[in-house]
N, C-alpha and C positions, 0 to 999 in steps of 0.2 A: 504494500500500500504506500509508504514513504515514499519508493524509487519513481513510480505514477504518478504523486503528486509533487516530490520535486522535479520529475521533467517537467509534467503543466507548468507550473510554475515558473520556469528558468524557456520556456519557451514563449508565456503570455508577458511577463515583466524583463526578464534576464536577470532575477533576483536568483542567486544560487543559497541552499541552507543545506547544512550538513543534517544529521539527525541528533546530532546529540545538541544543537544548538536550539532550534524554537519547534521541534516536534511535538515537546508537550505541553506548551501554549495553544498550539492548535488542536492539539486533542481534547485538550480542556476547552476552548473558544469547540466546538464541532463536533466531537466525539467522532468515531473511524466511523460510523453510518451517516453524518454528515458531511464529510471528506468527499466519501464513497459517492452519493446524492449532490455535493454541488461539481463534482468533476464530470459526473453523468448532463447534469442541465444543459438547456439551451437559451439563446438569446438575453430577454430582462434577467433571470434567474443566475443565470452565468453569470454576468452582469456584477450581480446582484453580492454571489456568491466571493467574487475576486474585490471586489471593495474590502466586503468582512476580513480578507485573507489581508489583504494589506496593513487593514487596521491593526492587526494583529501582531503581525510581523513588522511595525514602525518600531524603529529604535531610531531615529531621527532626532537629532537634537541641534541646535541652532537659536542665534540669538544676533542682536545689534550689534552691527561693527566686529564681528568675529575673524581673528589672527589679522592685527593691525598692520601687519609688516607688509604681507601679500596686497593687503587691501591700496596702500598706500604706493606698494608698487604698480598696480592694473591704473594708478590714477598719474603716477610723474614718471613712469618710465614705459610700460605697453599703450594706453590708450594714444599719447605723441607718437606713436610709430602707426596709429591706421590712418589711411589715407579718404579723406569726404572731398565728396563734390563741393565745390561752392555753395553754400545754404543746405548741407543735406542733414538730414536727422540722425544722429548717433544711435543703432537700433543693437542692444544690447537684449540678452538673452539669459536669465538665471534658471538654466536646467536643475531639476531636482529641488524645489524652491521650497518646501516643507511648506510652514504654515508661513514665510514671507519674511523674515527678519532681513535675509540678505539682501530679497527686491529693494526693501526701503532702505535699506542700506547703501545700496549702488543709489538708487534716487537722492539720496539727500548727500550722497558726494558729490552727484554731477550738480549738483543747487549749489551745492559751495563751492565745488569747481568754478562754477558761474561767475559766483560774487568775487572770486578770485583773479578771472581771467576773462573779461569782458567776451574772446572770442572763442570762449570754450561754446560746440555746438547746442544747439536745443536736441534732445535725446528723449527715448523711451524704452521702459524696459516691460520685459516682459516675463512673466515667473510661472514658471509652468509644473506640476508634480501630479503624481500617479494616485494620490488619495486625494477624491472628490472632501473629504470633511476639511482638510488643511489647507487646499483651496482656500474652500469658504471662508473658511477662519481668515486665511489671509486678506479677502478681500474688506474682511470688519474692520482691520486696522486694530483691534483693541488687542493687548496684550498684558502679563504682568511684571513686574518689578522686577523677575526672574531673567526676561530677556534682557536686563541690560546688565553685563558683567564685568566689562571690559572700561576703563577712562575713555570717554565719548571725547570727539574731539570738536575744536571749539567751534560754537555753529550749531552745531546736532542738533542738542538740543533743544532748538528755536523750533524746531520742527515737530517734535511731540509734546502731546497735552499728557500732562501729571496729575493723576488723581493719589488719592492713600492708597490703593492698592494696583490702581492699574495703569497703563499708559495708551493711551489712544493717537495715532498717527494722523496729523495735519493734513486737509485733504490735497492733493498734488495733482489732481484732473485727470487727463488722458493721458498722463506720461506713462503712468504704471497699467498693466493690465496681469490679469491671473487665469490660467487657462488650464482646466485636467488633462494631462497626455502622459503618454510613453516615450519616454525615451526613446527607446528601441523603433518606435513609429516613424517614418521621415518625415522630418517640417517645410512645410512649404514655405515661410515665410524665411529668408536670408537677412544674417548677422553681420554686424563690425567686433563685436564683442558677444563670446559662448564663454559663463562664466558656470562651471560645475565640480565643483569643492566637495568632498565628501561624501560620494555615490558611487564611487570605481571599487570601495571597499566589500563592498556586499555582494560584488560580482565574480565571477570566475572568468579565468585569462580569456579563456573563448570568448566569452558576452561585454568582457572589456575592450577586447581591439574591434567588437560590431560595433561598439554604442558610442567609442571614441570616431570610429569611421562616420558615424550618423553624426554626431556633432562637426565635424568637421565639414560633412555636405553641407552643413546651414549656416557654413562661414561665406559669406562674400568673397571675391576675392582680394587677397590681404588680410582678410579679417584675423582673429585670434582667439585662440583658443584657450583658456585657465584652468587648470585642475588640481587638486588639492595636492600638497605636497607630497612628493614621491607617490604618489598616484599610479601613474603608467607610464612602466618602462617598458611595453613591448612595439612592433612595427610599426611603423608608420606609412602612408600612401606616399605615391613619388611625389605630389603636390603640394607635400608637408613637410615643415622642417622645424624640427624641434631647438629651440633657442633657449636665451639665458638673460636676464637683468641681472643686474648687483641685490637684487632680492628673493627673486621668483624665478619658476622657469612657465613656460609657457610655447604653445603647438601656433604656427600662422602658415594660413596657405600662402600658396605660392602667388605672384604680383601678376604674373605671366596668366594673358585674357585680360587682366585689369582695363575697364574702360579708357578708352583714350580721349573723353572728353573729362575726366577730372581738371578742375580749374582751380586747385588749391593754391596750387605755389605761382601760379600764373595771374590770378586777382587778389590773393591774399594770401600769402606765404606763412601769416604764421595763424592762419586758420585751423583749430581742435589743436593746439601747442599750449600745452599748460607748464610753465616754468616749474620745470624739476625741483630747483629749491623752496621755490615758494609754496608748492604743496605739499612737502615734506614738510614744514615747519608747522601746514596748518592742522597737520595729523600728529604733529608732533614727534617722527619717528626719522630723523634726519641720518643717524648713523645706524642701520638697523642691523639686525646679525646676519649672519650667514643663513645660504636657505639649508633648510633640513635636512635635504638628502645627501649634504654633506657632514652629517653629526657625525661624531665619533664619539666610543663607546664612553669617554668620561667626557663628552658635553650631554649625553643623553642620561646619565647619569646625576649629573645636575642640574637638569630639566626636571630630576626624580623628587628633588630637594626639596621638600615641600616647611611649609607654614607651620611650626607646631602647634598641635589645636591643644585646648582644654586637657585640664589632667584626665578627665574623662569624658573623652570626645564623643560627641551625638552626630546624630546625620546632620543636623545645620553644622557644623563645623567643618564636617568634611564636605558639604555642599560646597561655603566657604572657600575651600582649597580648591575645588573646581572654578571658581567666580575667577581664579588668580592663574589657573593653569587647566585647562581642560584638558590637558593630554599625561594628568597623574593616573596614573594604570593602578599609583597605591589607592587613589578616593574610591574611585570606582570598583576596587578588590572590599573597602571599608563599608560601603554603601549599601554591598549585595548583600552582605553578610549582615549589616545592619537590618535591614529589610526582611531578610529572611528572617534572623530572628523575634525581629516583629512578625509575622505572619504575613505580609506584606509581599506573597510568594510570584508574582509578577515582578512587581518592580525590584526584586532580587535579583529573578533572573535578565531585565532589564538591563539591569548596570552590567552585570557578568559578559552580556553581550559586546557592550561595549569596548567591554578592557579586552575580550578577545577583537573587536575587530582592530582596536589599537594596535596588540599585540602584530597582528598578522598584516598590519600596514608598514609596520617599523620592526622588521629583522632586526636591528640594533639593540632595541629592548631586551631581546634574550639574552645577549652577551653581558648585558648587566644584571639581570635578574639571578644567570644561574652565578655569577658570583658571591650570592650573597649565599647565607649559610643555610637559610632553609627552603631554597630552589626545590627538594622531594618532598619535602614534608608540606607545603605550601602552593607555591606557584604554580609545578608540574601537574601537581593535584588540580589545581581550581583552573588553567588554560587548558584543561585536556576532559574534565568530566562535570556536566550541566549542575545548578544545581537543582 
């Protein structure tokens, strides 16, 4: 029954899951006679039945201004390298959009871009994800206190409404729009900017070089492509060439077909040119570190470093230490286990999930991990059997 429904599955999304990973989240959301029955259905029911499956299997997490350094790079060093028509609209693209943190997030850089750079273009983005409810969610704009973890830079916050518990996003018109799709589906509509952070992780190598190929069809050409750090190392099309900033790397097709009626540098040369320094400054992140996939085992190691919490740390402490570093594999090891022993047996296995997909994003982790003294007794244990 498993192998059934992980191929449905890796065939309607390109979501791959092992069985020890959210098999008995679904057994418990379905029972195997409901498995059996929505794999059997047709049309609305099918439908019907692959939403629930999604909901199920979100471990999606995302929030405002998430990893400043990349962000900061797609805005003073990639975006100055595509090339616009005279007057043309910056059409930017945030694959895998969750419930939206990032759309507004690209939105109210290119507002500051703006107010920064008289001739940065007029732009819209669009955020597209595979769960119809997250959607929605995004397009309410409300969110809570939770989304915002990271020092906002200056500006942001001009942009959201603060309540005591929640933050609702300032309306922005027709720049943003929010759409349910597939990935794996081909988009009709072409990009200057495919920006998709943290969705190559839940795939297998196959469905990773399809679904990078499919982002890469809905680049313009010249456009560019972003994916989350050390993301994908596998082929690329002859039309693609994989590059480098002093922050990020990032995939651009090839110039070649590039219309030959651009008139940028021919009526205004420094048209969509946002001064390198001065956007750096207004993010605050002028000298930023190396990108990641260059870590070595003691920088990742003290990326491990975490916040000492409370003589007897709760899940808000270790929450905490996420607010400061979301890629501590120890919160997330702290959290499950929190949870679990709360009874709290979902979002136990929630967090668990995460530290493995960390894990299995960043080979480097292990060389640190099994260092430490109780690599069998502990980590080998909890990245290898559910709980």
């Amino acid at each position: 029954m498993f192998e059934s429904f992980q191929f449905a599955l890796k065939q309607q999304s390109g979501i791959f899951i092992r069985k020890d990973e959210k098999w008995d989240l679904l057994l418990a959301a379905f029972g195997e006679g409901g498995i059996v029955s929505g794999l059997q259905s047709f049309g609305e029911e099918l439908t019907t039945f692959w939403k629930r499956v999604y909901s199920v299997l979100n471990i999606s997490e995302t929030y405002f201004f998430r990893d400043p350094d990349q962000l900061t790079s797609i805005f003073s060093d990639i975006i100055p390298k595509i090339s616009l028509k005279f007057g043309e609209r910056l059409e930017i693209w945030s694959a895998g959009a969750s419930k939206g943190e990032e759309v507004y997030t690209l939105a109210i850089l290119c507002e500051l871009a703006k107010t920064k750079d008289p001739n940065f273009p007029e732009y819209r983005v669009l955020g597209t994800d595979l769960q119809e409810s997250s959607i929605q969610f995004a397009k309410e704009g409300v969110y809570t206190n939770y989304s915002v973890r990271n020092e906002l830079p200056p500006g942001f916050t001009d942009f959201l409404v603060w309540d005591k518990h929640q933050i609702r996003i300032r309306p922005l018109g027709e720049k943003i729009r929010f759409v349910v799709g597939n990935l794996l589906e081909p988009q009709s509509q072409k990009f200057h900017l495919v920006v998709c952070r943290n969705v190559l992780i839940y795939l297998d190598e196959d469905t990773k070089e399809i679904l990078v190929s499919r982002l890469l069809d809905a680049l313009l050409p010249g456009g560019i492509l972003v994916l989350g750090h050390s993301e994908y190392l596998g082929n690329l099309p002859p039309n693609a060439f994989a590059k480098h900033t002093g922050k990020t790397g990032y995939i651009q097709n090839r110039l070649e077909n590039q219309r030959e009626d651009i008139e940028t540098n021919s009526k205004n040369p420094d048209f969509g040119k946002i001064p390198k320094s001065g956007f750096s400054k207004l993010l605050g992140a002028e000298n930023p570190p190396s990108r990641e996939s260059e870590k070595v085992p003691e920088q990742v190691a003290a990326k491990q470093k975490i916040r000492e919490p409370k003589k007897n740390p709760d899940i808000q402490d270790w929450k905490a230490v996420l607010y400061e570093n979301p890629e501590s594999i120890e919160a997330y090891y702290n959290l499950s286990n929190l949870y679990w022993e709360g009874g709290e047996r979902d979002l136990a296995r929630s967090y668990q999930a995460k530290a493995w997909s960390l894990f299995k994003n960043d080979p480097s982790f292990s060389e640190v991990l099994k260092k430490r003294g109780d690599w069998k007794d502990v980590w080998e244990e909890y990245l290898i059997h559910p709980l």
